[in-house]
C-alpha positions as CSV (number, residue, x, y, z in Angstrom):
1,X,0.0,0.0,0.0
2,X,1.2,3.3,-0.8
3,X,1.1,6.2,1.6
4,X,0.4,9.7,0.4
5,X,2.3,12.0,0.3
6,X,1.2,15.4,2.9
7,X,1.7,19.0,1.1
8,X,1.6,20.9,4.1
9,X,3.6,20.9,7.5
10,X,2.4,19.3,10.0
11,X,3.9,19.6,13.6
12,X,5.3,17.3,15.4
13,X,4.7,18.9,18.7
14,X,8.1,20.1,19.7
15,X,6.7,23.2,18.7
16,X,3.4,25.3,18.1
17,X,2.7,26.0,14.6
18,X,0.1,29.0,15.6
19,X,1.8,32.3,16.2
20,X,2.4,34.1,19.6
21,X,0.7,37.1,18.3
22,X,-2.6,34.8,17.6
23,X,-2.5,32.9,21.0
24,X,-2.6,36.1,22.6
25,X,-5.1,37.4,21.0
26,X,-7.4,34.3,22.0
27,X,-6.4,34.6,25.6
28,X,-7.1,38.3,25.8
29,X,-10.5,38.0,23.9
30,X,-11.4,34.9,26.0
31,X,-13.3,34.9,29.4
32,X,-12.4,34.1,32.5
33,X,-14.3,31.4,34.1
34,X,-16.3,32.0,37.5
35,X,-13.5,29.4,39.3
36,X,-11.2,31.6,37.8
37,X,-12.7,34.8,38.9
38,X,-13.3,33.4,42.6
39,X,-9.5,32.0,42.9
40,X,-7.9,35.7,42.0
41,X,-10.0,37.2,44.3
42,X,-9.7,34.3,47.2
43,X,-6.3,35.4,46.7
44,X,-6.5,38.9,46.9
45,X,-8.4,38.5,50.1
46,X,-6.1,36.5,51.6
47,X,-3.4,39.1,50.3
48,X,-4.5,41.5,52.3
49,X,-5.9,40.3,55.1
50,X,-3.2,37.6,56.2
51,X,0.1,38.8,54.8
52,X,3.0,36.3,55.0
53,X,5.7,38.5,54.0
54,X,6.8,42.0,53.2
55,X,6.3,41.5,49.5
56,X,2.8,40.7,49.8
57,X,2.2,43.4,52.4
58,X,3.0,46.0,50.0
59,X,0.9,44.0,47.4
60,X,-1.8,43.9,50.0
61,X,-1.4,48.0,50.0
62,X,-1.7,48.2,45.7
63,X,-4.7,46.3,45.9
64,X,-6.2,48.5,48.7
65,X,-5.3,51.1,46.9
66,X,-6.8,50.2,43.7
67,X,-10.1,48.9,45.1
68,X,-10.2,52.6,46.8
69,X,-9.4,54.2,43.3
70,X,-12.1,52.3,41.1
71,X,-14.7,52.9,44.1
72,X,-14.0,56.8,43.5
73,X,-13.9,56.5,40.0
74,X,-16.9,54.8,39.9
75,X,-18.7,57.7,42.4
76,X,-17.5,60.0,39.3
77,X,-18.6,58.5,36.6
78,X,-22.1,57.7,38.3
79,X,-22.4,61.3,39.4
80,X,-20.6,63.0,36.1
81,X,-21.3,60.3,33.3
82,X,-24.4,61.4,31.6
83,X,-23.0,64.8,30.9
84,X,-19.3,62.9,29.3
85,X,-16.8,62.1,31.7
86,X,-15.2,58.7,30.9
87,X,-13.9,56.2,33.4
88,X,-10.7,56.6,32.2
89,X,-10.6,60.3,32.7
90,X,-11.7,60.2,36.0
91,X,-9.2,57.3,37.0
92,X,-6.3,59.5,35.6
93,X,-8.1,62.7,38.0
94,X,-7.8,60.6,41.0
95,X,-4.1,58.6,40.8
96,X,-2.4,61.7,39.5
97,X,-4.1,63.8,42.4
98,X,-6.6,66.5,40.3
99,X,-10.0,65.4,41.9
100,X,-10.5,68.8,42.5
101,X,-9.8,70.3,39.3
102,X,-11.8,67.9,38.0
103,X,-14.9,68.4,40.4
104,X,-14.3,72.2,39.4
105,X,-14.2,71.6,35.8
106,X,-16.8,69.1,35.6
107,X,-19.7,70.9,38.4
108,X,-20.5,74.0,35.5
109,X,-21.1,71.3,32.8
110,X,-23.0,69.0,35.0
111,X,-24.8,72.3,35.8
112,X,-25.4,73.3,32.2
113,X,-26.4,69.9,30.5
114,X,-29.5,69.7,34.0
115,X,-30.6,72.9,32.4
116,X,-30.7,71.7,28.8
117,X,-32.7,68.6,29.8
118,X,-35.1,70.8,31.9
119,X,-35.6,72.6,29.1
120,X,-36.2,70.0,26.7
121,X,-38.8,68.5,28.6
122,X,-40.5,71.8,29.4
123,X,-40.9,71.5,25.4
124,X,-42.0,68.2,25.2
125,X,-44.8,68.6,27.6
């Protein structure tokens, strides 16, 4: 019997024939599963709650610190949002320290965009 010949490679598994660049793409645009979710955040909580060292101390602090920032980013966005303000923009107000000059900024146009909507429903009564 005669075998036929292949006209394409095929791997023999010492190495993957599907780029980096690909694989990364699936992993990025995949989901993580709920175990998944639950595991990182087990270990977060146990992170920061029952430190065994002074590496994950200070890692316990960064994710203290990052819970606090996306809590006031999201007090921001839910009080700012409707009138523009992006999560990323109000992330960026609060690490670099401009909270303020971003209330100021943002207070007028909050103001403003209230007025427009009373008055377009005043006209659509």
């Amino acid at each position: 019997m005669v075998s036929k010949k292949l006209k394409h490679y095929v791997s023999k598994g010492q190495r993957p024939n599907v780029s980096k660049s690909i694989r990364k793409l699936v992993k990025r645009n995949s989901l993580p599963s709920v175990e998944d979710t639950l595991k990182s955040y087990w270990k977060r909580y146990q992170v920061i709650n029952n430190p065994q060292n002074k590496k994950e101390k200070e890692l316990g602090k960064k994710y203290v610190k990052e819970q606090e920032v996306s809590v006031e980013a999201q007090r921001l966005v839910n009080r700012f949002g409707r009138c523009g303000l992006t999560w990323a923009e109000a992330v960026r107000a609060i690490k670099t320290d401009f909270k303020d000059n971003l209330l100021k900024k943002w207070t007028p146009i909050l103001r403003d965009w209230n007025k427009k909507q009373e008055n377009v429903n005043a006209f659509s009564v």
